[in-house]
DRENPA-3360 file (N, C-alpha, C; in nm, 2 decimals, always signed):
BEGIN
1 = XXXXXXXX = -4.96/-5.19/+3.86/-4.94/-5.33/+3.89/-4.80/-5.37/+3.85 ~ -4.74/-5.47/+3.91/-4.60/-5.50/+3.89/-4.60/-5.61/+3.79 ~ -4.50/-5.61/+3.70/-4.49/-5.69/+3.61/-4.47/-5.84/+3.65 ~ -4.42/-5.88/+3.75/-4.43/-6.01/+3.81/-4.55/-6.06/+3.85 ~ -4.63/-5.99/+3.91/-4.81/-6.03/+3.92/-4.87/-6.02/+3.79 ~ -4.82/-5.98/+3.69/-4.90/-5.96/+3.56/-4.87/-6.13/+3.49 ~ -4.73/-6.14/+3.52/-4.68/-6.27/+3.46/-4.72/-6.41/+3.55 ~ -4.77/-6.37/+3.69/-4.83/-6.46/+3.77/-4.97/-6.50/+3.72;
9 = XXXXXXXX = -5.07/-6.44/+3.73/-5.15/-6.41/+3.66/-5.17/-6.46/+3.51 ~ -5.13/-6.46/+3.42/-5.02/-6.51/+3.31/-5.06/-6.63/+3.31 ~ -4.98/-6.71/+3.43/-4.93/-6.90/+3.41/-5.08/-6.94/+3.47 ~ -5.15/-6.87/+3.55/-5.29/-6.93/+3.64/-5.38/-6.93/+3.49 ~ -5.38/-6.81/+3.39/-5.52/-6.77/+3.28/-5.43/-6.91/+3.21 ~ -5.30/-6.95/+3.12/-5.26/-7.06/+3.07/-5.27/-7.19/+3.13 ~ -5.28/-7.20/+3.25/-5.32/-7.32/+3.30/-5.42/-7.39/+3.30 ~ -5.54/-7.26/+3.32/-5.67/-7.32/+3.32/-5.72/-7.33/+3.16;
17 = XXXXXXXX = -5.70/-7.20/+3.09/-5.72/-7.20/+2.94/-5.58/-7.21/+2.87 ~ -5.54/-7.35/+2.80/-5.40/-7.35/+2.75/-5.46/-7.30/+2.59 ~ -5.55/-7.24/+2.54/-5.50/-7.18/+2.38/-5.49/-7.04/+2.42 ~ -5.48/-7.01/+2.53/-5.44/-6.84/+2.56/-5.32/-6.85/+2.56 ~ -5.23/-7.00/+2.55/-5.07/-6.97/+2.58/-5.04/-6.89/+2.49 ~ -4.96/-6.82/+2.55/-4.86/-6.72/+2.48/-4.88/-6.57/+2.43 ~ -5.02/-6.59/+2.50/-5.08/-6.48/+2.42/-5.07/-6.35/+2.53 ~ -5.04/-6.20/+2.50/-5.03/-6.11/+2.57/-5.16/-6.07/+2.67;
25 = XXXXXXXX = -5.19/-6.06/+2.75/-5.32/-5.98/+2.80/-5.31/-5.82/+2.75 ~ -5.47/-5.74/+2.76/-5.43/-5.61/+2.74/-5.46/-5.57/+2.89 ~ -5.40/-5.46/+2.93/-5.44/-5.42/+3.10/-5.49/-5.35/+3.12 ~ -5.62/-5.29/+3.17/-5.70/-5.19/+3.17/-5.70/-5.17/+3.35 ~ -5.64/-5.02/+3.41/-5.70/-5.02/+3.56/-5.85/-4.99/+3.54 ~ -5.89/-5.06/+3.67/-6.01/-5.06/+3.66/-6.03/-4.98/+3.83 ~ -6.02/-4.81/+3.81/-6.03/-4.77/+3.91/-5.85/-4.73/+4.01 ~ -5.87/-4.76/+4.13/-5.74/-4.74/+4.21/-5.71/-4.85/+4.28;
33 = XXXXXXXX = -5.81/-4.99/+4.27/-5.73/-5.11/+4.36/-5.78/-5.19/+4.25 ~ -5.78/-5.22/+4.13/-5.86/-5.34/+4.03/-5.75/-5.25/+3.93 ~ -5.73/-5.38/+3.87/-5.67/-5.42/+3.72/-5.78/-5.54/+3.64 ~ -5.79/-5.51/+3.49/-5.90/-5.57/+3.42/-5.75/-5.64/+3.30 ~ -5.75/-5.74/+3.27/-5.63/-5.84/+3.19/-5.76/-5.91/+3.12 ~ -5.73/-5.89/+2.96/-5.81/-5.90/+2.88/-5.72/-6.03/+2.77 ~ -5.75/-6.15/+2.73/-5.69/-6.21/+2.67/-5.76/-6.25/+2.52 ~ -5.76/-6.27/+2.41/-5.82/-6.32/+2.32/-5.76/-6.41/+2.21;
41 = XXXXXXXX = -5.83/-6.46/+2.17/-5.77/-6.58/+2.08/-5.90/-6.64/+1.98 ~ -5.83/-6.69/+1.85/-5.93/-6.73/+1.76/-5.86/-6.89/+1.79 ~ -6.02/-6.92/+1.74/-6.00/-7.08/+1.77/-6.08/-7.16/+1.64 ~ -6.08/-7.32/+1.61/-6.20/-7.32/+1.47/-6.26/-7.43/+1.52 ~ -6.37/-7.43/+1.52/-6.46/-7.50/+1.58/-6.51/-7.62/+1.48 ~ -6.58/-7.76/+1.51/-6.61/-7.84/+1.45/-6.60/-7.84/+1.33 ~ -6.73/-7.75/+1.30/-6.77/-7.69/+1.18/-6.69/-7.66/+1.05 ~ -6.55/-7.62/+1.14/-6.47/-7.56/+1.02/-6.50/-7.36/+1.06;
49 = XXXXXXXX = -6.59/-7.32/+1.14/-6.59/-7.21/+1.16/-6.49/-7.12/+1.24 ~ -6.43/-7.02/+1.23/-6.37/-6.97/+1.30/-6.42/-6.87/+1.47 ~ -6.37/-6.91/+1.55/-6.45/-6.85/+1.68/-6.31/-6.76/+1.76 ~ -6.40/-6.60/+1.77/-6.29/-6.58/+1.89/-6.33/-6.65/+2.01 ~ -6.21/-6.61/+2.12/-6.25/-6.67/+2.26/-6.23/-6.55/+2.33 ~ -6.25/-6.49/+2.40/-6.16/-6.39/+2.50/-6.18/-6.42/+2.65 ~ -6.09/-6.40/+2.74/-6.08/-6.45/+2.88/-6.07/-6.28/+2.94 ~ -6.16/-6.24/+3.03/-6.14/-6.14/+3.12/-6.14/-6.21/+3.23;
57 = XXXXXXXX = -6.02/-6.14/+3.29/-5.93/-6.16/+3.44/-5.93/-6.01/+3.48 ~ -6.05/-6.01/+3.64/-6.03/-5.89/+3.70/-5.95/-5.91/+3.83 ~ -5.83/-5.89/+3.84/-5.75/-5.91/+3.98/-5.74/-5.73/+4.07 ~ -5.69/-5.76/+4.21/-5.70/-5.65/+4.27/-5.51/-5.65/+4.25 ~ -5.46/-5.50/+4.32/-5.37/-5.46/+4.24/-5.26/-5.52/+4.35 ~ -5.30/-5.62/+4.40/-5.16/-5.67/+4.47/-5.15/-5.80/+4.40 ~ -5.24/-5.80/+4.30/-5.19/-5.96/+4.23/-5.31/-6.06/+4.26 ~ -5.41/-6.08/+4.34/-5.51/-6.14/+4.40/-5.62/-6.17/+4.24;
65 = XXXXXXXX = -5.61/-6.32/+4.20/-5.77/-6.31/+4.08/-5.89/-6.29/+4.14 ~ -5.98/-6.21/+4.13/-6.12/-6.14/+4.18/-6.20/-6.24/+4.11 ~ -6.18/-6.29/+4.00/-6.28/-6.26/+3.88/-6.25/-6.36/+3.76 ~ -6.28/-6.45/+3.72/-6.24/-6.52/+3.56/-6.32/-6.53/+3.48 ~ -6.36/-6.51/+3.35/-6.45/-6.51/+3.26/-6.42/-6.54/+3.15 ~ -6.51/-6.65/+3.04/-6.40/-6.69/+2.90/-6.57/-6.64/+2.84 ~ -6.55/-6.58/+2.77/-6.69/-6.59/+2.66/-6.65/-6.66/+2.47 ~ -6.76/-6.64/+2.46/-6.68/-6.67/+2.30/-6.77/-6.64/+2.22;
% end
């Protein structure tokens, strides 16, 4: 996958989730036409507790998002 769709990709997962700004994805192919972009981030919740977040972004390998997902 080309580095300009990765960084595309990028501004769409920061737009929608801004505490992923800045943060790298990891890239996993998933197969020969999917790419899997993995984001994560700790965040602290009301409580005072600390929570991760992580965002999976499954796009196809011309750059297209398939897929968005935030669990925590």
């Amino acid at each position: 996958m080309e580095r300009e769709w990765i960084t595309a990709i990028c501004r769409q997962v920061y737009r929608r989730f801004p505490e992923m700004e800045g943060r790298a994805p990891k890239v996993k192919p998933q197969g020969e036409s999917q790419v899997l972009l993995i984001f994560t981030t700790k965040a602290t919740s009301a409580s005072g507790r600390t929570i991760e977040k992580t965002v999976r972004v499954v796009a196809s390998s011309s750059g297209k998002i398939l897929k968005m997902s935030e669990s925590r």
